[in-house]
C-alpha positions in Angstrom: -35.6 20.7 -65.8 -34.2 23.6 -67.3 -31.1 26.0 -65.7 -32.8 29.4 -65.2 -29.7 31.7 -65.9 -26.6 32.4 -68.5 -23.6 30.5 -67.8 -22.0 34.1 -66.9 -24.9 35.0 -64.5 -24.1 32.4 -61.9 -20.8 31.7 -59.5 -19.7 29.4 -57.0 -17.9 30.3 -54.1 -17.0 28.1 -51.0 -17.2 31.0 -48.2 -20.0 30.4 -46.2 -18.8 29.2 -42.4 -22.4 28.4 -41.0 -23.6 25.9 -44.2 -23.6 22.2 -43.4 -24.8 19.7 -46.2 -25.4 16.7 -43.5 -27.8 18.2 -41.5 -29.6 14.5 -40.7 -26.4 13.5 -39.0 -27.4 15.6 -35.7 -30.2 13.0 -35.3 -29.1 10.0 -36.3 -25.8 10.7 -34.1 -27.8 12.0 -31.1 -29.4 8.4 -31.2 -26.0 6.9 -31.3 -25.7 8.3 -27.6 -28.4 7.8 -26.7 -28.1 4.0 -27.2 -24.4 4.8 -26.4 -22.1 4.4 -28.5 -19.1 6.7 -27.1 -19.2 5.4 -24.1 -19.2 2.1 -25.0 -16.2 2.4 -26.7 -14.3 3.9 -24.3 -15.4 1.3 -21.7 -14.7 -2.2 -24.4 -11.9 -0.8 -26.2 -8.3 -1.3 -25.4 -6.2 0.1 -28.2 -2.8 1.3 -27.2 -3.3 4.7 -25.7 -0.8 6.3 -28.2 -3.1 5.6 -31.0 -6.8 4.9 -29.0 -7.0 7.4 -26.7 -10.8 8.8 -27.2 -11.4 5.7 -28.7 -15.3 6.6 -28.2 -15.1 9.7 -29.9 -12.8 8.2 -32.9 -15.6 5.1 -33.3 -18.2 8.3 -33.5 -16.3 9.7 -36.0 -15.9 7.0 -38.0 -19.6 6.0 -37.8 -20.6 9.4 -38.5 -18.9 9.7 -41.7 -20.3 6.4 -43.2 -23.5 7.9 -42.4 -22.7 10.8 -44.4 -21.8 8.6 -47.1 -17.6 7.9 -46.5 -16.4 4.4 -48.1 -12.8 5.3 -47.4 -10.5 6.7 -44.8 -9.9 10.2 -47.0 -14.1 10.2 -47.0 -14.2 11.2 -43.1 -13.2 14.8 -44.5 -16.9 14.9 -45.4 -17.3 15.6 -41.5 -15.1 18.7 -42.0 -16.5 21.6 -43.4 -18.5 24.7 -42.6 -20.6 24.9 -39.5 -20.1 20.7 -38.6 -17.4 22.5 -36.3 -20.4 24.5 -34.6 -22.4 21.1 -34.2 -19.9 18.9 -33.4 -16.7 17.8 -31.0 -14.2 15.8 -31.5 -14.1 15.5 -35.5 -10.8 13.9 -36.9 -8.6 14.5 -39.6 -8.6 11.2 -41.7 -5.0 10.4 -41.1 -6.1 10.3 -37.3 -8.8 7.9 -37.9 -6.9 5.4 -40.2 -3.6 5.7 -37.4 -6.6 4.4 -35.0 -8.0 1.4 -37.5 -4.1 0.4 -38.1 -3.7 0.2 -34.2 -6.5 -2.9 -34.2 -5.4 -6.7 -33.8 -8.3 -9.1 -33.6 -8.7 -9.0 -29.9 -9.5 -5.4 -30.2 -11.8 -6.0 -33.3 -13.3 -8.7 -31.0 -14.1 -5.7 -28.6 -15.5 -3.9 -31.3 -18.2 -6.6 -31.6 -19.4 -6.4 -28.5 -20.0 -2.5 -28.6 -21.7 -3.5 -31.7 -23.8 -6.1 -29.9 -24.7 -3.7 -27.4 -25.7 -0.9 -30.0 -28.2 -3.0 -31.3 -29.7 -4.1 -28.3 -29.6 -0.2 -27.2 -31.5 0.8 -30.8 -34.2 -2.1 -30.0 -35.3 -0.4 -26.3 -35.6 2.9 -28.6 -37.5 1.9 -31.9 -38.9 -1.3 -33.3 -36.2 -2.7 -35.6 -37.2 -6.1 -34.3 -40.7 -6.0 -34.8 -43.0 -9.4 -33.0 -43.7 -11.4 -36.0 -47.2 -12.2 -36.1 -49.2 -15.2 -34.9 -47.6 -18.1 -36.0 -44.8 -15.8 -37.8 -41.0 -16.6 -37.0 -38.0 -14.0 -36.1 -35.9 -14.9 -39.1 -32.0 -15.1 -38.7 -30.0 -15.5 -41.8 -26.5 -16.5 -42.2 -24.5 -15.6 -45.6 -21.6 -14.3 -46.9 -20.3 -12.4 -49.8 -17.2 -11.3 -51.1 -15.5 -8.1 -51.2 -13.5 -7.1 -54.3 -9.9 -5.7 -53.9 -8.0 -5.0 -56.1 -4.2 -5.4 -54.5 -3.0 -8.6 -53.5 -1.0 -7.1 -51.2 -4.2 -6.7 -48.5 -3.9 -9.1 -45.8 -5.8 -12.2 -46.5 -6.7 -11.4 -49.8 -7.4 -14.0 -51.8 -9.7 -15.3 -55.2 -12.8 -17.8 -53.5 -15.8 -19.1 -54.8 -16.5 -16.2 -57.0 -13.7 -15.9 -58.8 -12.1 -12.2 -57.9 -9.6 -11.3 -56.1 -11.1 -9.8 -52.0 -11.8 -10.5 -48.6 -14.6 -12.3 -47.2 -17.4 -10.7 -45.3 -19.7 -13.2 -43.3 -23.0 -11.6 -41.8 -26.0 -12.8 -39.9 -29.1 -10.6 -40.1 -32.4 -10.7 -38.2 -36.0 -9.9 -39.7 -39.7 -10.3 -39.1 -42.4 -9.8 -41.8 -42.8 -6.8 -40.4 -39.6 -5.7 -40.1 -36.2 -5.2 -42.5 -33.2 -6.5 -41.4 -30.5 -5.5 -39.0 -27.4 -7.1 -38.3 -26.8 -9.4 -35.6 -22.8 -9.8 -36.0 -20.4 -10.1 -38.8 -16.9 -10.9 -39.0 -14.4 -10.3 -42.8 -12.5 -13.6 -43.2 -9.9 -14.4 -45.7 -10.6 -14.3 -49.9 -10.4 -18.4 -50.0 -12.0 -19.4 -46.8 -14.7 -21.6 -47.1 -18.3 -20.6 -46.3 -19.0 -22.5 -43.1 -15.4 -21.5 -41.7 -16.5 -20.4 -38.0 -20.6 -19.8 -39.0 -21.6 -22.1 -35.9 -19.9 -19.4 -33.5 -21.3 -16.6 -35.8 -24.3 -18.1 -35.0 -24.4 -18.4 -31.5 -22.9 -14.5 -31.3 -25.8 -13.4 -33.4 -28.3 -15.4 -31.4 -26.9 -14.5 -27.9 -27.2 -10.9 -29.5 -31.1 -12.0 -30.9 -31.8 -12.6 -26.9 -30.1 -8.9 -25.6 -32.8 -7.0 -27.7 -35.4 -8.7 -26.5 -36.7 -10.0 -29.8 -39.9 -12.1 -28.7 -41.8 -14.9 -31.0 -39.8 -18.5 -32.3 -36.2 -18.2 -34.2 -35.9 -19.3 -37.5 -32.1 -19.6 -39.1 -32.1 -20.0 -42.6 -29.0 -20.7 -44.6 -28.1 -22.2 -48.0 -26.3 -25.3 -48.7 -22.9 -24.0 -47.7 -23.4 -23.9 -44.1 -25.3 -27.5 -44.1 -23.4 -29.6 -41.3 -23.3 -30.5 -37.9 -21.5 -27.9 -36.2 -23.9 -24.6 -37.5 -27.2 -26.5 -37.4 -26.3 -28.1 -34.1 -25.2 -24.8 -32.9 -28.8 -22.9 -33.9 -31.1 -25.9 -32.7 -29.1 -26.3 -29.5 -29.3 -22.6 -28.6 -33.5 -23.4 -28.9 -33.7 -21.8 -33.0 -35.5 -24.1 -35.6 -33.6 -24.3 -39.0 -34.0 -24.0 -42.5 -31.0 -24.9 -44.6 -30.6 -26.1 -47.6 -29.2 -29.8 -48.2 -25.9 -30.9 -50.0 -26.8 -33.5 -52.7 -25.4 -36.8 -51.0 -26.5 -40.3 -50.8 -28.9 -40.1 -48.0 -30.9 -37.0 -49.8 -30.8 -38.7 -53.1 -32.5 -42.0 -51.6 -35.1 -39.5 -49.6 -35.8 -37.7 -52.9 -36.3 -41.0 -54.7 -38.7 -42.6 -52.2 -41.1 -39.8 -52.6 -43.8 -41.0 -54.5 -45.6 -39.4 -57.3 -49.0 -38.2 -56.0 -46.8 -36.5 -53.0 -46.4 -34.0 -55.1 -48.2 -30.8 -54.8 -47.7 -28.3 -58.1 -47.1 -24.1 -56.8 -47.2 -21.1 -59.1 -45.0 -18.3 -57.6 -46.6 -15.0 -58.0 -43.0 -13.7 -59.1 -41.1 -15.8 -60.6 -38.3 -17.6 -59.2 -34.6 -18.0 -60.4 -33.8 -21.8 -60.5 -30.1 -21.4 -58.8 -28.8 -24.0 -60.9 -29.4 -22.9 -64.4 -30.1 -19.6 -63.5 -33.7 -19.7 -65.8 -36.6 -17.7 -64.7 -39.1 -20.5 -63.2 -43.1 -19.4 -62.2 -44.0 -23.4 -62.0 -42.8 -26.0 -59.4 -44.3 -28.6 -57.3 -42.9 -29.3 -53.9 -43.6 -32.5 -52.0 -41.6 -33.4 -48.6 -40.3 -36.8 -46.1 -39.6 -37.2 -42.6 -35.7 -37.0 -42.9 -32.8 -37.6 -40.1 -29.8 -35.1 -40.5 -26.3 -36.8 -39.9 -27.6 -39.8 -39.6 -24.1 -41.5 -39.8 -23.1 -39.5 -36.5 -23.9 -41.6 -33.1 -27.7 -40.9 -32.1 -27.0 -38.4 -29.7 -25.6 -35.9 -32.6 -28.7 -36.9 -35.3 -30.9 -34.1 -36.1 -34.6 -35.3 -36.6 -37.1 -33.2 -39.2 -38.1 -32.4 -42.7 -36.6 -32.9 -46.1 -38.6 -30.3 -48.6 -38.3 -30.5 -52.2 -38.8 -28.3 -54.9 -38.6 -29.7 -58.4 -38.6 -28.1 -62.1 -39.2 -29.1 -65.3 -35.7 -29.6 -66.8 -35.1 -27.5 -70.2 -35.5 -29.0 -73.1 -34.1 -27.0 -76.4 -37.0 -27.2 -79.1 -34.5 -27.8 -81.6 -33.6 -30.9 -80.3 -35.5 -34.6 -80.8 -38.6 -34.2 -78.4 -38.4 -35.5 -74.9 -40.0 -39.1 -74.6 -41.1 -38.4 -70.7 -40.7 -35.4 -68.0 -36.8 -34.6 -66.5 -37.0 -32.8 -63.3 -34.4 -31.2 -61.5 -34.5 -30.8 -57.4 -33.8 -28.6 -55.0 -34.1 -29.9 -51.2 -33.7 -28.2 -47.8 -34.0 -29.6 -44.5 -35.8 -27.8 -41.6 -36.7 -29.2 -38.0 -40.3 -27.0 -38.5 -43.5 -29.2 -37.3 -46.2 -29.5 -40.2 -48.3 -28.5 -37.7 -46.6 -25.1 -37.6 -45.9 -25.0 -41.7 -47.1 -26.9 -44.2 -45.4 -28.3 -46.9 -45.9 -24.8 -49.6 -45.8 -22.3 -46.6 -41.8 -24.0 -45.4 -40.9 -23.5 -49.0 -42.2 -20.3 -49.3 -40.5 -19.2 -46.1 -37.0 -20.9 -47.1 -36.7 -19.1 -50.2 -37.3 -15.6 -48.6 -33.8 -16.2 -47.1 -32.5 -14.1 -49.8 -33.2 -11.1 -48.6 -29.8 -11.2 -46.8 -28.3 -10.5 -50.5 -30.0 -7.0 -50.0 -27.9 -6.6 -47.5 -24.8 -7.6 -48.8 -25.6 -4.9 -51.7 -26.6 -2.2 -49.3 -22.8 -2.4 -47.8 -21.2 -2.8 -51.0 -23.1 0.7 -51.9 -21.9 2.4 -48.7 -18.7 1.6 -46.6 -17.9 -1.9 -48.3 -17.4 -0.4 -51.5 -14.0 -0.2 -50.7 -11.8 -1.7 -47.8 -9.7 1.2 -46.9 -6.6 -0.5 -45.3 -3.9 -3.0 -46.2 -3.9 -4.7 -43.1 -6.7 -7.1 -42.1 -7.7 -6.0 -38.5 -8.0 -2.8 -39.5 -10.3 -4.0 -42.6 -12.5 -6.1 -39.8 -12.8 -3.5 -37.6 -14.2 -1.0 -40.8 -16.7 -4.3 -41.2 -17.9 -3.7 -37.7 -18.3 -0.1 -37.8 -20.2 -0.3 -40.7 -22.9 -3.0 -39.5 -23.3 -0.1 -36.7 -24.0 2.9 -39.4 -26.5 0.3 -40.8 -28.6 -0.3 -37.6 -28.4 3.1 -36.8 -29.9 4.4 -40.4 -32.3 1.4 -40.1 -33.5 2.7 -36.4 -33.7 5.8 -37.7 -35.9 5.0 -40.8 -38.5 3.2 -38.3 -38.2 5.9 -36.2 -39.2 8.6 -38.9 -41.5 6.4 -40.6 -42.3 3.7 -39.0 -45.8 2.9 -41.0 -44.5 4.0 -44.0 -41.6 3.2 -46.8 -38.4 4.6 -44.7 -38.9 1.9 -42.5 -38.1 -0.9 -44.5 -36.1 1.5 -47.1 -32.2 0.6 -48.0 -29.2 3.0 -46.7 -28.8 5.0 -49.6 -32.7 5.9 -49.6 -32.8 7.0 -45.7 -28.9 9.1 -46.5 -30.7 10.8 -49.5 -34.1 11.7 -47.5 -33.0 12.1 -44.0 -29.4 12.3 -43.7 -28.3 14.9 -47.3 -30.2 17.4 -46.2 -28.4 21.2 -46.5 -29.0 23.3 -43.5 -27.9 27.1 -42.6 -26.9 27.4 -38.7 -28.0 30.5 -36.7 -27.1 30.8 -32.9 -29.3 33.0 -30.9 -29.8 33.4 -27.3 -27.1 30.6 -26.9 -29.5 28.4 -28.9 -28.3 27.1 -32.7 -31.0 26.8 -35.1 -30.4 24.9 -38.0 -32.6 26.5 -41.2 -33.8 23.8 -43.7 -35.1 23.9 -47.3 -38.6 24.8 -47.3 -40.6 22.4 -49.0 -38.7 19.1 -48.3 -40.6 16.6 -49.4 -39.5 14.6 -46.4 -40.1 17.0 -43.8 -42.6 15.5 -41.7 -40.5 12.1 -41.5 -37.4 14.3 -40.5 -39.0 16.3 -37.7 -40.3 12.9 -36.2 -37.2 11.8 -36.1 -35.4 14.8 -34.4 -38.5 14.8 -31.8 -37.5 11.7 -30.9 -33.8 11.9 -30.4 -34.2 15.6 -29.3 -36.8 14.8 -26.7 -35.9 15.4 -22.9 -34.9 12.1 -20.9 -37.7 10.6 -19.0 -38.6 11.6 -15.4 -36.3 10.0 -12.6 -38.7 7.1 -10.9 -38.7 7.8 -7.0 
């Protein structure tokens, strides 16, 4: 690409009042009340009305500006310029919006969750972000968390955890099919030092209580790594009817199970793309995986014992060809446990699905690209609160992906890919006739996804049924 003019032959001046550069927002947003958002809002939350009155039309405002692409408070001015006046009401100045997040406590950010509960469940009667797995397939709900760098330790609960910086702690639970990316189910921001199963059993029965309001059909899966293996989030999951996939903490019990597996149990696997062992952190292609019946807290009375599946995955152990050669084979093992029948997944196909429980990590790096890449405030519930509002930009961009494209890449595409193809799109605004027109570029390469999507949120309401 090549600049067609002299430096001298081209100008910039910021004087045009009917130019917007968001022009996907007037979709997106029109499915946010459709499903709605506002009024939600206004019916859940009780901020004090010297600081939450509109509170449905400061939420909107928030969420629309993390659409646009805002990771702070000062960001929301992207909603504030040329014609966005001419499309929309109600737009804030940022030191509004932040007076409004500084008003939170965690009752109201408790609120907040259930407008974001409802959001989902609204976006699920209007596309297919919860697609039916297929036969035999499993609605997969993951439970992680990640931390979120800060860099002032004056930030409420702040604090260095398991990985070593200095943030806050952002716990989510995501749902997924194999034919569908994920959404979130619920989320909450903890402090910097809390450990990983802090509170995940009543994460998981929000996110599964949520799981039934959007009438996800098919058998729940929740898969978790070895942080959240106890009795109070895998009782939670398998109480509330969910099989579970987690992996296993390396104590007595597990060690005797591994041991008394015998040698032609083992079954070897390729993986097609190669694996990273998560203790050495080596690139791994060959395995072999054998499993054990296998009773969870089995030093609990009967009542709280968890009957199932232990499933191992061992690896060669590296051996520096330097050194004197190895006299016999080391392996290393990885176990899960997982209430799954046989009958429903063999031995390969549980391993298979257990490690796919990463894809939650794209997640996690989807936020920290958008709204987590900063938390805008000092004080916490006004940090948890940004959390929640920006789980609900995420469902909405994924809705509105599977609404433009559902058969194609958009559907299962990240934030920053759907903001860049539907969302940062210039448009020109002419009102005729009382109508406003918004002119787009010609030749978007995305213009067919773009219309589908304003079809659908554009289209008149159904027909009263008498």
């Amino acid at each position: 690409m090549q600049l067609k003019h002299a430096p001298a032959a081209v100008s910039a001046v910021f004087d045009d009042p009917s130019l917007v550069s968001a022009a996907g927002i007037v979709p997106v947003m029109r499915l946010a009340d459709a499903v709605g958002l506002r009024e939600l809002a206004d019916r859940q939350l009780t901020v004090p009305t010297d600081k939450g009155a509109n509170a449905g039309l400061k939420v909107s405002s928030l969420v629309g500006g993390m659409l646009a692409g805002a990771d702070s408070v000062d960001d929301m001015n992207l909603l504030r310029h040329g014609g966005m006046g001419k499309l929309f009401a109600g737009v804030y100045a940022p030191s509004t919006l932040g007076s409004f997040l500084r008003s939170f406590t965690f009752g109201h950010v408790r609120q907040l969750d259930a407008v974001a509960s409802r959001v989902l469940a609204g976006l699920a009667a209007h596309a297919p972000v919860i697609s039916p797995p297929p036969a035999g397939g499993f609605v997969f709900v993951d439970i992680d968390d990640t931390v979120v760098e800060v860099h002032s330790a004056g930030k409420q609960g702040a604090g260095i955890g398991y990985s070593r910086v200095r943030g806050l702690n952002a716990a989510l639970v995501t749902a997924s099919t194999d034919r569908s990316a994920p959404v979130i189910l619920t989320q909450r921001l903890r402090r910097g030092q809390v450990n990983s199963p802090r509170g995940a059993d009543r994460l998981i029965g929000d996110a599964l209580s949520t799981l039934t309001r959007t009438g996800a059909g098919g058998p729940v899966l929740v898969r978790a790594d070895s942080a959240y293996y106890g009795h109070p989030t895998v009782s939670r999951a398998v109480k509330a009817g969910a099989d579970v996939s987690v992996t296993v903490k390396r104590n007595p019990a597990v060690l005797a199970a591994i041991a008394a597996i015998g040698e032609d149990a083992w079954t070897p696997i390729e993986y097609p793309n190669a694996t990273c062992d998560p203790d050495t952190g080596e690139v791994i292609s060959h395995a072999h995986v054998a499993e054990i019946p296998f009773t969870a807290f089995s030093k609990k009375p009967k009542k709280d014992q968890i009957p199932g599946r232990l499933i191992v995955r061992r690896v060669k152990a590296h051996h520096d060809p330097r050194d004197t050669p190895a006299l016999f084979d080391t392996w290393r093992y990885h176990a899960f446990f997982t209430t799954v029948p046989t009958t429903h997944l063999d031995t390969v196909a549980a391993d298979r699905v257990h490690r796919a429980h990463a894809i939650i990590e794209h997640i996690h790096a989807d936020l920290k690209n958008g709204p987590l890449a900063h938390l805008p405030s000092g004080l916490f519930a006004a940090n948890s609160a940004w959390l929640v509002l920006a789980t609900i930009a995420f469902n909405l961009t994924r809705a509105a992906g599977v609404i433009a494209d559902q058969a194609g890449r958009l559907a299962k595409a990240t934030t920053a890919t759907i903001r860049r193809t539907l969302i940062h799109i210039p448009a020109r605004l002419a009102r005729s006739a009382r109508r406003t027109t918004m002119h787009l570029p010609a030749a978007w390469p995305w213009e067919t996804a773009y219309n589908r999507l304003f079809a659908n949120t554009h289209a008149p309401p159904p027909a009263a049924i008498t």
